[in-house]
N, C-alpha and C positions, 0 to 999 in steps of 0.2 A: 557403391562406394560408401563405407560408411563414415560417418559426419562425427566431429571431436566428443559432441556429446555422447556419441553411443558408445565409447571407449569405457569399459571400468575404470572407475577411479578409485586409486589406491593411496594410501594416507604414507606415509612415509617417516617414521621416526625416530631421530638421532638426531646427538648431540656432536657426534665427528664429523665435520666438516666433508672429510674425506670419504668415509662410508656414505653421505650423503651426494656427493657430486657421481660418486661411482653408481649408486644403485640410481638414480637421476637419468641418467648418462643410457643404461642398459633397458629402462622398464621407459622412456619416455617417447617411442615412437609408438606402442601397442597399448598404452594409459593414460589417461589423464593423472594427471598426478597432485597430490596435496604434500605439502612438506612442513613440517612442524619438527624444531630442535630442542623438544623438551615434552615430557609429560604431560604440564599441564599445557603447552601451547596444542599439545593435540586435541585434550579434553575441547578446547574452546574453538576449533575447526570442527571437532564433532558436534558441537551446541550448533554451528550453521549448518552442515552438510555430512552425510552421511555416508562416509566412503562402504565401498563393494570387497575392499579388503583393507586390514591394518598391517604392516609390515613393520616391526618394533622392536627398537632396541632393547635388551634386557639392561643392562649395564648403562644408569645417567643417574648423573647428580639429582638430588632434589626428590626427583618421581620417578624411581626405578621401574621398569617394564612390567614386573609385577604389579605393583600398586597401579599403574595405570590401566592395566587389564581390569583390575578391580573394579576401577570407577568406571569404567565402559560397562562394566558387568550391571553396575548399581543401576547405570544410567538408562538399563534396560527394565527396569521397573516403571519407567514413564513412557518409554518406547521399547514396545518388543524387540524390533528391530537390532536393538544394542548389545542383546540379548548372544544374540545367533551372528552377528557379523565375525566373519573371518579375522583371526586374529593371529601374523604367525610371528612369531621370536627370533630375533636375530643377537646372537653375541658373537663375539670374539674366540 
């Protein structure tokens, strides 16, 4: 049987509420899950923990899914790691 920790954990980011309780809802019995409503609140869940995949809004105020990609991308110059993490796009 496997145990919560051996679950990937998948970061989850969005700013809609709704897209958020939905993709929550569908990915939370096979992942551990991280949820972050904003660009930078991801950045700073990535500073602690390292999700297995990112799942991202393109479309948010402030720190559009682009730019966040970026600074995941940067973030990868101190950690390879941040480098190569899955990163996939979600819009509307």
């Amino acid at each position: 049987m496997e145990t919560e920790y051996e679950k990937p954990l998948v970061l989850v980011v969005d700013d809609d509420p709704t897209n958020l309780r939905i993709l929550v809802s569908k990915l939370n019995r096979e992942y551990r899950l991280g949820v972050a409503k904003s660009g930078t609140k991801a950045l700073e869940y990535m500073g602690k923990q390292i999700p297995d995949l990112v799942l991202l809004d393109v479309m948010m105020p402030d720190m559009d899914g682009v730019e966040t990609t970026q600074h995941i991308r940067e973030m990868g110059k101190k950690d390879p790691y941040f480098a190569v993490v899955p990163i996939i796009a979600l819009t509307a």
